[in-house]
Jmol script that loads the backbone (N, CA, C; Angstrom):
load data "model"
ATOM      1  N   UNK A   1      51.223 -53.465  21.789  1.00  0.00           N
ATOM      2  CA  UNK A   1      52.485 -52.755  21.919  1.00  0.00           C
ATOM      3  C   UNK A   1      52.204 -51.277  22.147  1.00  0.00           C
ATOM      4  N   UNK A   2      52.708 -50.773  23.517  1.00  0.00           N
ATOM      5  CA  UNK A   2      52.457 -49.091  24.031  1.00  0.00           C
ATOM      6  C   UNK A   2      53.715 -48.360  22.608  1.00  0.00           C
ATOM      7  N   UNK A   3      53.277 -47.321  22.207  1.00  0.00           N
ATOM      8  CA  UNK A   3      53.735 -46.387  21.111  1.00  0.00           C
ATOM      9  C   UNK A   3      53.515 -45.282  21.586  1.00  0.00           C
ATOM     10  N   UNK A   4      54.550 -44.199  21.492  1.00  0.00           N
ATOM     11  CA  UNK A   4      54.649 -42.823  21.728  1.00  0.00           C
ATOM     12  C   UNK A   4      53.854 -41.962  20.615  1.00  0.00           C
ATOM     13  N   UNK A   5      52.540 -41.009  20.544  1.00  0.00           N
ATOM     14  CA  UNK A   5      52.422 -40.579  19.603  1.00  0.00           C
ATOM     15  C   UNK A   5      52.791 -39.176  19.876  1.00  0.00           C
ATOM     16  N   UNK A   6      53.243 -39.153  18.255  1.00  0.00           N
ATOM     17  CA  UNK A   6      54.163 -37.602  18.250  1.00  0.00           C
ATOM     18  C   UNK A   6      52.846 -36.765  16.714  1.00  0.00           C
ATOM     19  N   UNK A   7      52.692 -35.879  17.306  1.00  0.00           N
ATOM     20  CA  UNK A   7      52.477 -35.250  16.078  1.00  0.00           C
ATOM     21  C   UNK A   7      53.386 -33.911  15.564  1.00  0.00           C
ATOM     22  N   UNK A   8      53.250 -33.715  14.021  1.00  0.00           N
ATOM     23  CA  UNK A   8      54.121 -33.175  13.185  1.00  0.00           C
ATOM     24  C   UNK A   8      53.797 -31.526  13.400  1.00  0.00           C
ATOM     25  N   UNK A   9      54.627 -30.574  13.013  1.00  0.00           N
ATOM     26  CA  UNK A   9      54.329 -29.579  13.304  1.00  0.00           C
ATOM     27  C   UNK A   9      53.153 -28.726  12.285  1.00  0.00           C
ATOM     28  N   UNK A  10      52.612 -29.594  11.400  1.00  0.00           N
ATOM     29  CA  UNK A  10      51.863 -29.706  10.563  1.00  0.00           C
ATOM     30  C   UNK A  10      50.753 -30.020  11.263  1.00  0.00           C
ATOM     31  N   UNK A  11      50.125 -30.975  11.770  1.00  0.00           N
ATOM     32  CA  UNK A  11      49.264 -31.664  12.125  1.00  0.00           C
ATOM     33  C   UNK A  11      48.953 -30.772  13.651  1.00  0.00           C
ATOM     34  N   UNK A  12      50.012 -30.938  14.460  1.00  0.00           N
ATOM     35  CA  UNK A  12      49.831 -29.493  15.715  1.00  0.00           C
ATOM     36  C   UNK A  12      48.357 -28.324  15.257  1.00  0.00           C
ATOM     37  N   UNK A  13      49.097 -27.858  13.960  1.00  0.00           N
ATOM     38  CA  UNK A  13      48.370 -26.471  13.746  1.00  0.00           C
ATOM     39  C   UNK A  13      47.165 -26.545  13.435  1.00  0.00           C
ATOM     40  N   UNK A  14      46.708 -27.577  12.542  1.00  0.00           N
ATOM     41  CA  UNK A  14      45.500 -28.591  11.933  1.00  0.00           C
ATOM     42  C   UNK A  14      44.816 -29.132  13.342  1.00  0.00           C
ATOM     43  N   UNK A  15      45.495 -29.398  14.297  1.00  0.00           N
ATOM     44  CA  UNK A  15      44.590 -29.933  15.559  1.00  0.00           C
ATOM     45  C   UNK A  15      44.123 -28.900  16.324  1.00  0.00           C
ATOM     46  N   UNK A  16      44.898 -27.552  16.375  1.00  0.00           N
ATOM     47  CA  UNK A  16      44.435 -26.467  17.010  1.00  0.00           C
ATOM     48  C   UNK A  16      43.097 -25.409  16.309  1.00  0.00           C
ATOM     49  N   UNK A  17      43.012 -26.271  15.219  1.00  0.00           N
ATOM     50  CA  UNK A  17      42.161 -25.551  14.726  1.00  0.00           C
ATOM     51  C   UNK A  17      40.963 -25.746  14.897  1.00  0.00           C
ATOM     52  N   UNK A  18      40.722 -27.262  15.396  1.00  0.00           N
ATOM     53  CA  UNK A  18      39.585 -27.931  15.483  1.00  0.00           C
ATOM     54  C   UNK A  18      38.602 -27.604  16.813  1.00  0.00           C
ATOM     55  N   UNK A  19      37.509 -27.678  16.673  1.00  0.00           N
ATOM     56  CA  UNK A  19      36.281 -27.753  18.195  1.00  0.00           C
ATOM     57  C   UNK A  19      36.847 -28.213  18.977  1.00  0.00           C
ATOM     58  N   UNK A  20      36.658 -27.679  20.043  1.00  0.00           N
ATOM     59  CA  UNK A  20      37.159 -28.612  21.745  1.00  0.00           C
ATOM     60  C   UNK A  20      36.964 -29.874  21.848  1.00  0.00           C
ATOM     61  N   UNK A  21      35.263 -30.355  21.153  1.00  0.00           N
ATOM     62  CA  UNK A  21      34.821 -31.308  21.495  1.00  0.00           C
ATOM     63  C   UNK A  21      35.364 -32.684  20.264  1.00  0.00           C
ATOM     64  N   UNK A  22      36.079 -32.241  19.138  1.00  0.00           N
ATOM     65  CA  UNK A  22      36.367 -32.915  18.293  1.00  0.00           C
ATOM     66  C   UNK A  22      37.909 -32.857  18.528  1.00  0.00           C
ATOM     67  N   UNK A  23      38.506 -32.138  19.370  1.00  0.00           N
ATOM     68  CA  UNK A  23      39.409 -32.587  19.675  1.00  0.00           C
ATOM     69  C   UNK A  23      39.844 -33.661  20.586  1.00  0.00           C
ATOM     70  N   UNK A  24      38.922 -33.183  21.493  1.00  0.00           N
ATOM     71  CA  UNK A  24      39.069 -34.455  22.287  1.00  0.00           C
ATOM     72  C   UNK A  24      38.372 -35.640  21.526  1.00  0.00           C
ATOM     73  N   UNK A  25      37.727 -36.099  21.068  1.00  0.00           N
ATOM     74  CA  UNK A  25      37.612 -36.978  20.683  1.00  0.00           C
ATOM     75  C   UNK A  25      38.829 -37.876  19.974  1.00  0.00           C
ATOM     76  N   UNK A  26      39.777 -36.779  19.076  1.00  0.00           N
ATOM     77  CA  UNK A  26      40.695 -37.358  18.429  1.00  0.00           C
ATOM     78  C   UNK A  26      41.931 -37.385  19.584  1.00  0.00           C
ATOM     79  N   UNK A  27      41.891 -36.454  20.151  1.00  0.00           N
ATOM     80  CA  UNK A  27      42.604 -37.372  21.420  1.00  0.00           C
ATOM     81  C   UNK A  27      42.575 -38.670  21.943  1.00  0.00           C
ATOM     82  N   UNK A  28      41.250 -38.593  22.189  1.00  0.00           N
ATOM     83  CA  UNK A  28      41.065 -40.410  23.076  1.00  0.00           C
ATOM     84  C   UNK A  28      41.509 -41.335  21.702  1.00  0.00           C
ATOM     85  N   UNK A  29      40.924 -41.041  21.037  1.00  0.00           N
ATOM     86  CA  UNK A  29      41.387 -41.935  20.009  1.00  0.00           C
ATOM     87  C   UNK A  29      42.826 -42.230  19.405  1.00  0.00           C
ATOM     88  N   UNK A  30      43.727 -41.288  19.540  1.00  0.00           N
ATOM     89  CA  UNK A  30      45.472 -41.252  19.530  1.00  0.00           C
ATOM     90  C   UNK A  30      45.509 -42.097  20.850  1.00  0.00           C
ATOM     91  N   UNK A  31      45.347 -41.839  22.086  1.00  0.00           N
ATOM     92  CA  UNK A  31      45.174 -42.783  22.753  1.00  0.00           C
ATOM     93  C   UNK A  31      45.062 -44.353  22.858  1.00  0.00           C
ATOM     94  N   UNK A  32      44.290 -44.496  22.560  1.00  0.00           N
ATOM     95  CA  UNK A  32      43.270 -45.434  22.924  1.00  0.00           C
ATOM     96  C   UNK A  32      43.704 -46.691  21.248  1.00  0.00           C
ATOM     97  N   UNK A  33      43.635 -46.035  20.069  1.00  0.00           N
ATOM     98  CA  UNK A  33      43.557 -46.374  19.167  1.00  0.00           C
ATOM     99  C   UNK A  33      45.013 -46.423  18.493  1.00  0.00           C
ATOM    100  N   UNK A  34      46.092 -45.462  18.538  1.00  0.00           N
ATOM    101  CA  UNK A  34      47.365 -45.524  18.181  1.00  0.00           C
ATOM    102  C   UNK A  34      47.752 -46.149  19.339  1.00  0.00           C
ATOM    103  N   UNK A  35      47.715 -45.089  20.638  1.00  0.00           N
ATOM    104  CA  UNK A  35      48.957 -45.727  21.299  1.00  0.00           C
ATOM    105  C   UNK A  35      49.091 -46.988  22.496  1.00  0.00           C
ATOM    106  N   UNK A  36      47.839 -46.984  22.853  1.00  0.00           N
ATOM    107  CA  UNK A  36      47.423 -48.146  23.340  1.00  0.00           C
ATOM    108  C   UNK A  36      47.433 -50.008  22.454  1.00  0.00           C
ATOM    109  N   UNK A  37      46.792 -49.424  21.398  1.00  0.00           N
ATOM    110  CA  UNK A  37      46.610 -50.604  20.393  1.00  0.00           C
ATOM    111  C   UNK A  37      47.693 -50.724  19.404  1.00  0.00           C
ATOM    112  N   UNK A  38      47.756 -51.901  18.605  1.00  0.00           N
ATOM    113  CA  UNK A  38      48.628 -51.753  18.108  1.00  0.00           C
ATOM    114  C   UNK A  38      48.413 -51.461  16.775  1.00  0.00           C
ATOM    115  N   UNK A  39      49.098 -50.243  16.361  1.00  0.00           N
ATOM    116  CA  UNK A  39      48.706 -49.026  14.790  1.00  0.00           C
ATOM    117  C   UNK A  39      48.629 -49.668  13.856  1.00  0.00           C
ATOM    118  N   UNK A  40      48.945 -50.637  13.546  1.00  0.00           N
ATOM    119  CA  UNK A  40      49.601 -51.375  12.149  1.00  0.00           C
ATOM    120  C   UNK A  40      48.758 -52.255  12.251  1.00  0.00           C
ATOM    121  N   UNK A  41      47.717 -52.270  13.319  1.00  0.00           N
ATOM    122  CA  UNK A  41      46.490 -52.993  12.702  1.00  0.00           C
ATOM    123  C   UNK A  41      45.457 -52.935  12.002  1.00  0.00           C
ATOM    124  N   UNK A  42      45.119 -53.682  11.292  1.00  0.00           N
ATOM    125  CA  UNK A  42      44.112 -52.988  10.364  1.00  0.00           C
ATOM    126  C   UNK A  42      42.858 -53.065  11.027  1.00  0.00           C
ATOM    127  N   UNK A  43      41.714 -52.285  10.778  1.00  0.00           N
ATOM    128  CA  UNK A  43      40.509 -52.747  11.267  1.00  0.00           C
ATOM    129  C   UNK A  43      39.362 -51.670  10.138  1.00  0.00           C
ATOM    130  N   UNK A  44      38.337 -51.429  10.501  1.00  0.00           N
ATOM    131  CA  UNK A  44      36.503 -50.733  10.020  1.00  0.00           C
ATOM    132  C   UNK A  44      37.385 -49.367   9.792  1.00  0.00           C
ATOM    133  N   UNK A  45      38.076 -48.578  10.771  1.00  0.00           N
ATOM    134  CA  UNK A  45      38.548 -47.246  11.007  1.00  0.00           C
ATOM    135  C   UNK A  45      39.842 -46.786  10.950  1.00  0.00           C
ATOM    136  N   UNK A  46      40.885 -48.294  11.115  1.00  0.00           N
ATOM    137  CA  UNK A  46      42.449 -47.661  10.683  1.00  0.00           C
ATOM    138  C   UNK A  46      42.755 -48.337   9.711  1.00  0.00           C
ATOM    139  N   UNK A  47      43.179 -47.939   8.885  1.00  0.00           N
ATOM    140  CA  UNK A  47      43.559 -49.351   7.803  1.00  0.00           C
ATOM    141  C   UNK A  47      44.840 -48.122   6.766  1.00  0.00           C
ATOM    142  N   UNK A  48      45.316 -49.324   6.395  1.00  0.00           N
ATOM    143  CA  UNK A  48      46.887 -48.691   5.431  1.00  0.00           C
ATOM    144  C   UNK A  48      46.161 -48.494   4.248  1.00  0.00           C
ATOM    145  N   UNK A  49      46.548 -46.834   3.674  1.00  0.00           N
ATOM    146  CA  UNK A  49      46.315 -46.537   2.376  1.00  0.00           C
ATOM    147  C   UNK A  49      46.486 -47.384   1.409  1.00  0.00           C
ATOM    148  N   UNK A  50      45.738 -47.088   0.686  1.00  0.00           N
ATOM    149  CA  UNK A  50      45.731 -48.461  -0.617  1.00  0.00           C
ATOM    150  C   UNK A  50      46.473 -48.045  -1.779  1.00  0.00           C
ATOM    151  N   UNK A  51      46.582 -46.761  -1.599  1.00  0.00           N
ATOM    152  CA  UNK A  51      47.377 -46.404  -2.854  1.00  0.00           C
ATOM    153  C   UNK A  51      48.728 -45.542  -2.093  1.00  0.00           C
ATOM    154  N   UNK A  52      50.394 -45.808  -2.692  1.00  0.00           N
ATOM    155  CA  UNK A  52      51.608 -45.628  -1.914  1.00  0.00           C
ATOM    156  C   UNK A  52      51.513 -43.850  -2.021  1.00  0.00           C
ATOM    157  N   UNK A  53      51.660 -43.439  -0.684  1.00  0.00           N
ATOM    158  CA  UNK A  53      51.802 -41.801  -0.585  1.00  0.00           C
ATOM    159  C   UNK A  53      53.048 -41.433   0.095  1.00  0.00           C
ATOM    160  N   UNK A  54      53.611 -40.215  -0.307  1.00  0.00           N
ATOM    161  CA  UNK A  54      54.975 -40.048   0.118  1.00  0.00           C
ATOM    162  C   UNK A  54      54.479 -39.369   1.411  1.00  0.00           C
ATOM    163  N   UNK A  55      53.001 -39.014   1.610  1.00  0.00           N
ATOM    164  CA  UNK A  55      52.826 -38.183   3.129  1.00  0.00           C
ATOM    165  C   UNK A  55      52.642 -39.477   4.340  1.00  0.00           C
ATOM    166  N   UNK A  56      51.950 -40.033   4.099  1.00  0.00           N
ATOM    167  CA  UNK A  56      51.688 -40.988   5.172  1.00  0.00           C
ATOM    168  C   UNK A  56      51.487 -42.411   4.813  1.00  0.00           C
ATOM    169  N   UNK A  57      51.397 -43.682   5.739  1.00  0.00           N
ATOM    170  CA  UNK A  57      50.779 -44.736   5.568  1.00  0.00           C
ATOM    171  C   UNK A  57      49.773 -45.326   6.211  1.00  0.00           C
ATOM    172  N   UNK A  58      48.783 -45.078   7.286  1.00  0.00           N
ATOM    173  CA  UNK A  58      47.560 -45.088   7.566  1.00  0.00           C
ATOM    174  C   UNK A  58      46.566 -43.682   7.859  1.00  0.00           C
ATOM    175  N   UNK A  59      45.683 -44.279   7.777  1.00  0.00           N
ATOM    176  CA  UNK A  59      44.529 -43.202   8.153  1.00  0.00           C
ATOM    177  C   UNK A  59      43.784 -43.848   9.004  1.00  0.00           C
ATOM    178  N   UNK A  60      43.342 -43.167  10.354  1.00  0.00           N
ATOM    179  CA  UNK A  60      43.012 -43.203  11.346  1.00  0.00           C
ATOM    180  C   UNK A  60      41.103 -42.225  11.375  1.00  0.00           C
ATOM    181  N   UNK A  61      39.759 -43.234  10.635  1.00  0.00           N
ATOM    182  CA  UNK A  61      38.311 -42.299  10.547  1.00  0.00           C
ATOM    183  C   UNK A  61      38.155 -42.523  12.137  1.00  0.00           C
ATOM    184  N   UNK A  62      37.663 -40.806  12.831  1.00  0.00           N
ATOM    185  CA  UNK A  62      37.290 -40.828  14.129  1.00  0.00           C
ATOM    186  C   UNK A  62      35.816 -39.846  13.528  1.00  0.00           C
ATOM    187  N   UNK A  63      35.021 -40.542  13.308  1.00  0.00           N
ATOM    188  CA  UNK A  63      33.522 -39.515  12.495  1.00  0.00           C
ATOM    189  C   UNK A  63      34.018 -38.757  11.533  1.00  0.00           C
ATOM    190  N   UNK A  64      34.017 -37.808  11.035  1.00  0.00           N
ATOM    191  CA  UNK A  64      34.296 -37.160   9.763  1.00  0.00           C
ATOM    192  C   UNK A  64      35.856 -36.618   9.754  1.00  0.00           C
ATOM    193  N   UNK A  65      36.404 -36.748  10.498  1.00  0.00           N
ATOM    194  CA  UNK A  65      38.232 -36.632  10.960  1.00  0.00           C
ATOM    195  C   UNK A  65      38.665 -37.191  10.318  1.00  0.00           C
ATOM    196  N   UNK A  66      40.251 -37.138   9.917  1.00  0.00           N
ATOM    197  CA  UNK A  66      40.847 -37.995   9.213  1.00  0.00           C
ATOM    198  C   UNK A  66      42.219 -37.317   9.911  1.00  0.00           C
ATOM    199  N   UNK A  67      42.919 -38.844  10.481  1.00  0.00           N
ATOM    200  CA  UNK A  67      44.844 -38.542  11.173  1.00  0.00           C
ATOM    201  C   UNK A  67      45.006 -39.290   9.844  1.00  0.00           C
ATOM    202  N   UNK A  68      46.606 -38.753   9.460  1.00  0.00           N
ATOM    203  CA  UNK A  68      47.396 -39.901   8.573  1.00  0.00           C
ATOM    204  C   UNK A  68      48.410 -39.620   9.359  1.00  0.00           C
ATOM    205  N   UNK A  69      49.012 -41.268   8.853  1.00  0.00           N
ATOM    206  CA  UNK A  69      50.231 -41.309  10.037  1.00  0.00           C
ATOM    207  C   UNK A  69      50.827 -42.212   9.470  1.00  0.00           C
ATOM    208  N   UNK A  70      52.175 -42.295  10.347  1.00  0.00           N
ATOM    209  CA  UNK A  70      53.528 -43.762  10.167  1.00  0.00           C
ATOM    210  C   UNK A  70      53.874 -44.112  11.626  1.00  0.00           C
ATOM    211  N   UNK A  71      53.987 -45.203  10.934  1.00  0.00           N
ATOM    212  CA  UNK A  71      54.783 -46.019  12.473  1.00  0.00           C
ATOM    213  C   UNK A  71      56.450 -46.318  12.077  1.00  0.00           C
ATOM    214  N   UNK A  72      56.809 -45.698  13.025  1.00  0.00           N
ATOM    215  CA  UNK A  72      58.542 -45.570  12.882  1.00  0.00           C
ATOM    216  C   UNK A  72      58.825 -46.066  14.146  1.00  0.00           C
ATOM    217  N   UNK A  73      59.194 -47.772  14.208  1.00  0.00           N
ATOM    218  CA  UNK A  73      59.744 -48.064  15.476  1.00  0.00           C
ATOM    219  C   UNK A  73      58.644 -48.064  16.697  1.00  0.00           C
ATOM    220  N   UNK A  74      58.870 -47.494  17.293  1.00  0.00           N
ATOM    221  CA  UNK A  74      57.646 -46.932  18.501  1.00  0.00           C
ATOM    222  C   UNK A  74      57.338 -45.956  19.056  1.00  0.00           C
ATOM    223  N   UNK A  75      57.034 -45.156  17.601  1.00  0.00           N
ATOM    224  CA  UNK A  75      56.450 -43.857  18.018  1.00  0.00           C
ATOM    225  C   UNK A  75      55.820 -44.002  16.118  1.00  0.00           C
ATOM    226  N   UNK A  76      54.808 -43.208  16.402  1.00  0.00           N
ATOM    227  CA  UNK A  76      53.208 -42.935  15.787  1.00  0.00           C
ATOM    228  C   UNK A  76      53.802 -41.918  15.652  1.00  0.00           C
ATOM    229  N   UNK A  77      53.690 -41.209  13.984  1.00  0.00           N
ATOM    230  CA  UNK A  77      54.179 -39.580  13.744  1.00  0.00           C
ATOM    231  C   UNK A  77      52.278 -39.300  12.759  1.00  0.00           C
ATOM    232  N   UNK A  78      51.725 -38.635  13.068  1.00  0.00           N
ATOM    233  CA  UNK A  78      50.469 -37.729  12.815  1.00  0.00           C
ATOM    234  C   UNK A  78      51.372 -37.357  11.906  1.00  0.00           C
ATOM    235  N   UNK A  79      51.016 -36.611  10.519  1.00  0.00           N
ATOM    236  CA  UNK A  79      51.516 -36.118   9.914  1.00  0.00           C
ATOM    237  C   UNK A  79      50.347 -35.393   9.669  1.00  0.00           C
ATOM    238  N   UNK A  80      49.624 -35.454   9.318  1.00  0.00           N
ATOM    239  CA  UNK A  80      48.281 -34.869   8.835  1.00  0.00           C
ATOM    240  C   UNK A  80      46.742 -35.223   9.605  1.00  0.00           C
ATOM    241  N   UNK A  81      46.239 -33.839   9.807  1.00  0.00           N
ATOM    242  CA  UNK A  81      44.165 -33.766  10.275  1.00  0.00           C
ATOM    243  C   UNK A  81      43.886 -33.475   9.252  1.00  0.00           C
ATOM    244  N   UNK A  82      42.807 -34.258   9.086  1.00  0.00           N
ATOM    245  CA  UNK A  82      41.707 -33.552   8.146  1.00  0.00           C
ATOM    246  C   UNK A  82      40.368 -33.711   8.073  1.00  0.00           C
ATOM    247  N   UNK A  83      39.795 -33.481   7.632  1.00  0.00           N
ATOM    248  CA  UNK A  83      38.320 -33.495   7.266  1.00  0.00           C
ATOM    249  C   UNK A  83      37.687 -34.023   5.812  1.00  0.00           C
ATOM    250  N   UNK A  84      36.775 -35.471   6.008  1.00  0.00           N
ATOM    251  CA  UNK A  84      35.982 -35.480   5.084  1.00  0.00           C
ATOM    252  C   UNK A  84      34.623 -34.998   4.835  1.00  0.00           C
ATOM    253  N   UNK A  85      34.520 -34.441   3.812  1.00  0.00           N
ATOM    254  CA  UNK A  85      33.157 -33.988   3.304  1.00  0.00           C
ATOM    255  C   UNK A  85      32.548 -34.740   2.023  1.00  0.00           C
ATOM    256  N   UNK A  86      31.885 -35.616   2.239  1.00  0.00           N
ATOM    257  CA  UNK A  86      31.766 -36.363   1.103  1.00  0.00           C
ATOM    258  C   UNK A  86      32.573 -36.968   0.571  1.00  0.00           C
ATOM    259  N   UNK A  87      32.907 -36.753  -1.175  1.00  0.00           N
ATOM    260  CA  UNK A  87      34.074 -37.348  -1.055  1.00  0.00           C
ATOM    261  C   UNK A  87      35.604 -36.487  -1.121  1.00  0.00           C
ATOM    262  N   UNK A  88      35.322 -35.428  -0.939  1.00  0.00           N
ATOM    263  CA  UNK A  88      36.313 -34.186  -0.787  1.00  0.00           C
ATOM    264  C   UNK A  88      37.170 -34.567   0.808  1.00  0.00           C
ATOM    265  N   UNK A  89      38.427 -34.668   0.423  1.00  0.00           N
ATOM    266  CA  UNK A  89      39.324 -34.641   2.015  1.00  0.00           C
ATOM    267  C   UNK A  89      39.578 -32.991   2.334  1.00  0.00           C
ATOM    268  N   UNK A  90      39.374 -32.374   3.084  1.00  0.00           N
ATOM    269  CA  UNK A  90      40.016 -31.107   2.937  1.00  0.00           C
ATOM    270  C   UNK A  90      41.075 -30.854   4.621  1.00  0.00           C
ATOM    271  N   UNK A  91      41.866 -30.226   4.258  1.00  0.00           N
ATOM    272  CA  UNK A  91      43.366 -30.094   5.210  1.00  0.00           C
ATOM    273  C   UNK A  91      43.743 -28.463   4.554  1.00  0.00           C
ATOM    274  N   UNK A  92      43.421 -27.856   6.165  1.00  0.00           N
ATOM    275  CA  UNK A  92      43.367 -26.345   5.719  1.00  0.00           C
ATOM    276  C   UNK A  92      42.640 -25.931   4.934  1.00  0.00           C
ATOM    277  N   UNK A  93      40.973 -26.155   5.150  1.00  0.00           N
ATOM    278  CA  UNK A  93      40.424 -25.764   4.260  1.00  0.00           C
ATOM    279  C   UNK A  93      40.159 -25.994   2.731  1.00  0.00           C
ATOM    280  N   UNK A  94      41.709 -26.347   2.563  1.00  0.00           N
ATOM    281  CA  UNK A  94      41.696 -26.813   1.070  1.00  0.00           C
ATOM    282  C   UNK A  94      41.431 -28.524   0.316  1.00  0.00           C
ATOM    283  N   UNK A  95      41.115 -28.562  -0.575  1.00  0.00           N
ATOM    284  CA  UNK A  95      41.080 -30.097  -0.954  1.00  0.00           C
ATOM    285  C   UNK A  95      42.437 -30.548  -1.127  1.00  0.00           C
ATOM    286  N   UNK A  96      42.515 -31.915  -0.648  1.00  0.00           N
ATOM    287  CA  UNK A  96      44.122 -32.330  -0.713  1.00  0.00           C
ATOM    288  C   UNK A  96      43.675 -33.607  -1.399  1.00  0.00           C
ATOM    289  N   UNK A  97      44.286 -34.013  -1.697  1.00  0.00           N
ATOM    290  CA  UNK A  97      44.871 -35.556  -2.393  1.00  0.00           C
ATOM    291  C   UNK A  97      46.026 -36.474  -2.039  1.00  0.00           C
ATOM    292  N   UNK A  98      45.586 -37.194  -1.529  1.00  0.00           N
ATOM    293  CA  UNK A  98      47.345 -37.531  -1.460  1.00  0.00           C
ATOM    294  C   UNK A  98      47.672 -38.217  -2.086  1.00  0.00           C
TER     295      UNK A  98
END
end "model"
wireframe off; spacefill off
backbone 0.3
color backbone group
């Protein structure tokens, strides 16, 4: 199922922050991986949070990246980039939790 991905005005600023070359990567992969495929599948790299978060319901690993996102209908909303470091998520620099 083709899906529109939208990202949040949150996630925008978080993507502009990133390397050229890690952007594109998470490009092809919104691509290729949200909107091409179908999101709500689980697999090794997208799979639905295991524990209920009021920010998102999957996470999308593209190498040390991290999208969280929802599927609303047919469109993919990014809500959040981030970065793992071990086991630290950090989003803006800062450690987040969700």
């Amino acid at each position: 199922m083709k899906r529109a991905v939208a990202l949040s005005p949150a996630a925008v600023r978080q993507f502009r922050k990133l390397k050229a070359h890690e952007r594109a990567k998470l490009r092809h992969a919104f691509v290729t991986r949200l909107a091409g495929d179908d999101a709500t599948h689980e697999d090794r790299n997208r799979f639905r949070l295991r524990r209920l978060s009021e920010v998102a319901e999957f996470e999308l690993r593209v190498e040390d990246l991290r999208a969280f996102y929802r599927v609303r209908g047919a469109q993919v909303q990014v809500v959040l980039i981030g970065r793992k470091k071990g086991d630290t998520l950090l989003i803006d620099g800062q450690r987040f939790k969700l």
